[in-house]
N, C-alpha and C positions, 0 to 999 in steps of 0.2 A: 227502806225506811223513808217514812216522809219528812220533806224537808221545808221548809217556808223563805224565802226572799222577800225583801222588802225593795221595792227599785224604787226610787224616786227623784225627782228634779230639782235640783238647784233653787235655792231663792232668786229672786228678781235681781237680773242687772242692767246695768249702766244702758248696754247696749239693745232688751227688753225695751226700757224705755224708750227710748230713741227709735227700735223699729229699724235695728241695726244684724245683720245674718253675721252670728257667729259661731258660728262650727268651731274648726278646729284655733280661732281667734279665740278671745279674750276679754272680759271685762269683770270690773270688780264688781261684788255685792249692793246692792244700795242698801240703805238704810232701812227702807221697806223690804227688801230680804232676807237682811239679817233678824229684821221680827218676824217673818216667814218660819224663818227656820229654827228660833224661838216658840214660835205655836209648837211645829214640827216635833222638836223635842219633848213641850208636854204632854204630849199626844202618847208618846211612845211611854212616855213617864206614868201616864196615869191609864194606859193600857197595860203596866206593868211587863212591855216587849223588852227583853235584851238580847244580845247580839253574839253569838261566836264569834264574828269576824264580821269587818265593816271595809270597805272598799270603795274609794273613789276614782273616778276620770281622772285623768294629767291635771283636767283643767282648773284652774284656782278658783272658778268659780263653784265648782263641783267641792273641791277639800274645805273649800271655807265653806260651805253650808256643814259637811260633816262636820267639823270641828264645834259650830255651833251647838251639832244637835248631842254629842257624845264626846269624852276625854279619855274616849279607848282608843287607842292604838288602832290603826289603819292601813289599808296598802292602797296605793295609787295604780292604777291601769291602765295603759294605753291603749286598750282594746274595749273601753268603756266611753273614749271620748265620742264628742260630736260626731256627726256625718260632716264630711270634709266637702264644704263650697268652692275650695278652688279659686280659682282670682275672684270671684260673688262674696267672700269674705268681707263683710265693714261694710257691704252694698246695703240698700233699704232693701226693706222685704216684697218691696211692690214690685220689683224683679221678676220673682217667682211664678213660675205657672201654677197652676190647680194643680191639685196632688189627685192622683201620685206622682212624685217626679220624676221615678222610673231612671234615667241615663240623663235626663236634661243640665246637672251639672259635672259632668264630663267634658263638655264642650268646652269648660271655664277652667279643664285639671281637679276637676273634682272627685267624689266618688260615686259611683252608680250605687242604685238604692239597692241593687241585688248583695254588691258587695260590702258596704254598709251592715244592711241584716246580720251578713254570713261573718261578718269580724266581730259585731255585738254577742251575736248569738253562740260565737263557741267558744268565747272569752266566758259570759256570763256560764255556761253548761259544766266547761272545765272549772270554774271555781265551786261549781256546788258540788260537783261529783267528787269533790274532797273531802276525807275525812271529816269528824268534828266540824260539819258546815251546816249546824241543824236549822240555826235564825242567823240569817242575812242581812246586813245594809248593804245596799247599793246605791251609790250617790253619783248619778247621771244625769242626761239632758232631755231636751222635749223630743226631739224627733226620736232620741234611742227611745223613752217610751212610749212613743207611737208606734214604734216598729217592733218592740215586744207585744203592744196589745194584737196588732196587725198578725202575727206571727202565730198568735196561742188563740186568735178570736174562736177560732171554728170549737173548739174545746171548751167553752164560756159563756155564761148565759147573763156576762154582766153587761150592758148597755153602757157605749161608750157615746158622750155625745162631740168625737174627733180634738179635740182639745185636750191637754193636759197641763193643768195649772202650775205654776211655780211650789213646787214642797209638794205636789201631789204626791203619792206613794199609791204604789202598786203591791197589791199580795198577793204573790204566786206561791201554790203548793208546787214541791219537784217531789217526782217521786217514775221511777221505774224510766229512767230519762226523758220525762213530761212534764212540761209545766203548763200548769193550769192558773188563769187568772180568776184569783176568788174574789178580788174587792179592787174597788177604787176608791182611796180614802181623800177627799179633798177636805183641807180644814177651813174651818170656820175663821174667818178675818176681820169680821165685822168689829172687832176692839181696834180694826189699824187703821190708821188713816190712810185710803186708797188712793 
């Protein structure tokens, strides 16, 4: 049977701004992500999507955008947070090599990108291969959707231009243990003060 997921990224934080690496850190919503994630929900609203089952990262930046967008019931996951920076946590982003960064934060106690994927991806596979798992939320961060598009690109004929926005959402069909990315939905913000 086929099945739909919705993956998408957190509103905008603190740390966003600032141009601050936060992986398995921490920072609260700003003001402009919590109207992120206000779009986010009329989106879903006026697409008339509802949810079996909604699921977020540990992280509060991940639960506080769900919350925003939906007052259903949720489960939290630790198999959906960040990719782990390792002491690079709270560093500026200008750190960073060009991606892909492959093992480069290992060096710092981090995680390599191999393993990273391989905790995303069998966290996200075991929760769909669930019963009653027909529509999904998934309330994640930017590198996990980068490494879901990275993961299912070769299966997809959707054009990614390497970025994935704050509230962007991802729709994956699962079906026969495959997931296919059908859309990238980035909303519209022009009502927010950027």
């Amino acid at each position: 049977m086929k099945k739909t997921l919705y993956f998408m990224r957190h509103g905008q934080t603190l740390f966003n701004v600032l141009h601050l690496k936060q992986g398995w850190s921490d920072s609260p919503l700003t003001d402009l992500g919590k109207a992120q994630a206000r779009i986010a929900k009329r989106y879903f609203q006026h697409a008339k999507i509802s949810f079996d089952h909604c699921y977020a990262s540990t992280s509060e930046r991940a639960s506080d955008t769900l919350e925003i967008i939906t007052d259903e019931a949720y489960t939290r996951i630790r198999g959906l947070k960040e990719w782990n920076f390792g002491r690079l946590e709270g560093s500026n982003d200008v750190v960073d090599p060009k991606p892909p960064y492959g093992d480069f934060f290992v060096q710092y106690g981090g995680e390599a990108e191999v393993d990273f994927r391989q905790r995303l991806l069998s966290t996200i596979t075991e929760i769909m291969e669930q019963d009653d798992h027909e529509s999904v939320l998934m309330v994640s961060h930017g590198a996990a959707c980068a490494q879901m598009i990275r993961a299912h690109a070769s299966r997809s004929n959707i054009k990614w231009k390497g970025l994935v926005s704050n509230c962007a959402v991802l729709k994956f069909s699962y079906e026969d243990h495959s997931f296919i990315l059908e859309e990238i939905i980035e909303h519209d913000f022009s009502e927010l003060d950027l």
